[in-house]
N, C-alpha and C positions, 0 to 999 in steps of 0.2 A: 414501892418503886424507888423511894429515896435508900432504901437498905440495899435494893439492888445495886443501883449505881456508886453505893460507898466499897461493896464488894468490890468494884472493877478493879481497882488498884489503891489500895488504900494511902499510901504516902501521896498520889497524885490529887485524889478526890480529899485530903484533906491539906492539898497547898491551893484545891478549889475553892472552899471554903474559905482561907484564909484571904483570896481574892475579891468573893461574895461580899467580906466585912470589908474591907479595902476602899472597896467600892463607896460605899456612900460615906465613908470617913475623908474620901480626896474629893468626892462632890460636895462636900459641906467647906473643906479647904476653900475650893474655888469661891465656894458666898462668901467666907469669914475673913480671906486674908486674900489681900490686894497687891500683891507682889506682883509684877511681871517679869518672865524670863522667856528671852530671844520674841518680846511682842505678845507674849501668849502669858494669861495666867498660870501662877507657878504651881499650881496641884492639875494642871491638866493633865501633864503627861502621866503622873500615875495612875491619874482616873482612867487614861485610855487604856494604861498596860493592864491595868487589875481587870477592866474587861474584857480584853484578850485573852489574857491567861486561864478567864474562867473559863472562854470557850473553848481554848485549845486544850487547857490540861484533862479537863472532863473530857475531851474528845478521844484525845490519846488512852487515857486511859480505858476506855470503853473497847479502843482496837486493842490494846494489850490482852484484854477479858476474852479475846475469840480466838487467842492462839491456846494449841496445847501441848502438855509434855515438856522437855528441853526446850523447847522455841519461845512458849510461855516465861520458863523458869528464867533466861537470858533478857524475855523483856519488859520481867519485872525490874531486873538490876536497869534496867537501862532508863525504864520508866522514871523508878526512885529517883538516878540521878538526875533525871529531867525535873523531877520535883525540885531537888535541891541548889541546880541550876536556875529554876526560876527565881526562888526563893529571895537567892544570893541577887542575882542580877536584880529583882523588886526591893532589899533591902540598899543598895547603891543608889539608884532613883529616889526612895525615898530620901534616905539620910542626905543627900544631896539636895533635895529642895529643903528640909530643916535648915541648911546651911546656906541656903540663899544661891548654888550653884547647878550649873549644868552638868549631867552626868553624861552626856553623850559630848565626843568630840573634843572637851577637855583638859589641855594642858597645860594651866596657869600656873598651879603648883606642884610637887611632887606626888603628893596623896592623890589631887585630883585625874594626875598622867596615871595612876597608881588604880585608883578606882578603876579606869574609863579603860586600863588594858586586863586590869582584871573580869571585867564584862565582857571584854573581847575573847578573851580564853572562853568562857561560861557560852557565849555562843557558839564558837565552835564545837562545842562537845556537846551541849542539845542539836545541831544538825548531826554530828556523827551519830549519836542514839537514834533519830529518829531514820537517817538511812539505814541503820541496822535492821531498826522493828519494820519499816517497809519494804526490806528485801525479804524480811522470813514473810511477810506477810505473803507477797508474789508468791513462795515457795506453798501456802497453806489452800487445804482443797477446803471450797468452800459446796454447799447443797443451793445457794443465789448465784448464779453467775454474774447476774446485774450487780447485787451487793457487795459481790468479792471486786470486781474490777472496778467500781467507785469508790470502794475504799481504796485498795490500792494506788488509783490513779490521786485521789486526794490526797497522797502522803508525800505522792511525788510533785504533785503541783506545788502543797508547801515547803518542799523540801528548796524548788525554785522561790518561793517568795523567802524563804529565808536568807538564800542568798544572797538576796538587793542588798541585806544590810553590811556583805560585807565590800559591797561599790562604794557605800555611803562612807567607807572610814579612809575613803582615797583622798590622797591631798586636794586642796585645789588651786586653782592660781591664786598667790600672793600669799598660801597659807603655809604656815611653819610652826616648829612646837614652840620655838620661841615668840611667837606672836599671839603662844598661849591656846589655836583653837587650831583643828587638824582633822580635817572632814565632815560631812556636811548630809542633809537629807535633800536641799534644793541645788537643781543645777540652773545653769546661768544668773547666778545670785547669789547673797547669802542668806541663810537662814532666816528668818524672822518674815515681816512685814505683814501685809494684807495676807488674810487667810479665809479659808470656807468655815463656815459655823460648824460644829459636830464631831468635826471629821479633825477641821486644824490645816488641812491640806493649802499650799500657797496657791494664791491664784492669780500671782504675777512670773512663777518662774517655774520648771519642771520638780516634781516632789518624789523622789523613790519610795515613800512612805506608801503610796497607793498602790503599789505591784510588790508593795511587802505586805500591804494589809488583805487584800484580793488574795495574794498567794496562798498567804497561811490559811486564811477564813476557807479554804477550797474542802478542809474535812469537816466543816461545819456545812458548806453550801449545797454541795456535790451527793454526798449522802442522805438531805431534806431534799433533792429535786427528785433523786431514784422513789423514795418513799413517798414522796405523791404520786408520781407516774402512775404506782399501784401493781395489779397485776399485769399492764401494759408492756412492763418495765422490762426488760433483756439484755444480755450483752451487749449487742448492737447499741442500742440507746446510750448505756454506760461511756463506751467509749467516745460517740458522737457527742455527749454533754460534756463527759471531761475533757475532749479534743475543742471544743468551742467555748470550755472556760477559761482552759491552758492561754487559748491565741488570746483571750482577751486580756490575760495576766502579762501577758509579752507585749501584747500590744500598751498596755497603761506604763511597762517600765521601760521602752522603746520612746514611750509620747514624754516621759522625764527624762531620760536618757538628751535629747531633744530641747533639753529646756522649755517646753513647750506644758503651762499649765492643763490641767483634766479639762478643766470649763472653757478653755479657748483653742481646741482642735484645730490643725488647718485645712485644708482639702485633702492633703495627702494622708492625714490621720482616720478623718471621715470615710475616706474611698476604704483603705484597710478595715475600719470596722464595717462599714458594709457587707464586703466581703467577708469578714468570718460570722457577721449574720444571716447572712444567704447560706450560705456553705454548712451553720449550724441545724437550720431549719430542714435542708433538702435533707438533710444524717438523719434528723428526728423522721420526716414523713419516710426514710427510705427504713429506719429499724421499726417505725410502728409498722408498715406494710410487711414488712417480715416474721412480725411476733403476729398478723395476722394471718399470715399464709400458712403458718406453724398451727396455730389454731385450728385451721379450716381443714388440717390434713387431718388432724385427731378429729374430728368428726365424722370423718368419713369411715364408713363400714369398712371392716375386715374382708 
């Protein structure tokens, strides 16, 4: 299994890897060294990205391994570069907490404006690779119709969570390069203060963190829901779950958008999720009632 998944794309699955060791080297940070930066211990944030990137690189990579031919060949280059995109963008982060500083946002000195836009490029061109490989993927005939349109819709859901982060590098009031710091992950606030255990998430002010982290996670999430459904599973279903993962993804960076924290919703946030939980469920009873009628036909005699 492990041999399998290193075949998928090799430069991806071994910048996985390099995120797997990552991993418990910024959770041992967090016990050993007692820095904080913007309120939060200063090896968190790499602990969060190295466990991201395991899940998305190994994801990606795994959609790379199901194109063939030309389509393939395009997104392995595209892949790699997304490896090396990560790479880059996880050594900034780091070398920036060695240094005692923030790598997001920025600009106290030259290096640091110098890092924090050189991150900025490396994002843009991991969203451009990945709308690439999920256009050809739309374009590729799949033998799952369910599996083909979760994947699909997964790439495009994160291709939305990636987007939050480039809201997040918008000025905001009273912010300038010259004040040294120039965009933000909380709105109606600044950065730092009270936050959720785990997550990091504020929970005094709206956070884009959460409709970036929901977004992207959608080709981890999306893909484990089809795969339990089982043989239930169908196009119908596919798009009902990724159309009711989608709103929820809008809905959490609408509820930040809002300054409005995840944990203290108002009526008008509750009423919308209601509704795209009513709306989700009727989609599910209305594709399983269809994968069962489809059933019921094949058994009927000739």
């Amino acid at each position: 299994m492990l041999k399998t998944a290193y075949q998928w794309h090799r430069p991806l699955m071994l910048f996985t890897l390099s995120m797997v060791v990552l991993t418990p080297i910024a959770a041992f940070g967090m016990l050993l060294d007692d820095r904080l930066l913007v309120d939060s211990p200063i090896w968190f944030k790499p602990f969060k990205f190295a466990v991201s990137f395991v899940l998305y690189s190994a994801s990606l990579a795994w959609f790379i391994s199901m194109l063939e031919g030309r389509a393939h060949r395009i997104a392995w280059w595209l892949g790699t570069v997304s490896a090396l995109v990560g790479l880059g963008e996880m050594a900034v982060i780091v070398g920036q907490v060695v240094r005692g500083k923030r790598s997001h946002f920025n600009f106290e000195t030259p290096l640091d404006t110098a890092l924090f836009s050189a991150m900025g490029i490396m994002v843009v061109i991991l969203w451009a690779a990945n709308l690439v490989i999920a256009v050809m993927l739309f374009r590729k005939r799949f033998d799952n119709p369910a599996k083909a349109w979760t994947i699909r819709f997964s790439l495009v859901i994160a291709l939305v969570g990636m987007a939050v982060g480039f809201v997040m590098t918008q000025p905001r009031a009273g912010q300038s390069p010259e004040k040294g710091v120039l965009g933000s992950h909380s709105i109606g606030g600044p950065d730092g203060g009270s936050y959720m255990p785990l997550t990091g998430w504020s929970t005094v002010h709206g956070d884009l963190r959460i409709g970036h982290f929901v977004g992207m996670h959608a080709l981890q999430i999306l893909p484990l829901l089809i795969a339990l459904a089982g043989r239930r599973a169908n196009a119908r279903l596919a798009w009902v779950i990724s159309g009711g993962y989608l709103g929820a993804t809008l809905l959490v960076i609408w509820q930040a958008l809002r300054g409005q924290p995840l944990i203290k919703p108002d009526a008008l946030t509750l009423t919308v999720a209601a509704a795209i939980a009513v709306a989700t469920a009727l989609g599910v009873v209305w594709a399983r009632q269809s994968r069962t009628t489809t059933i019921e036909k094949e058994l009927v005699p000739a």
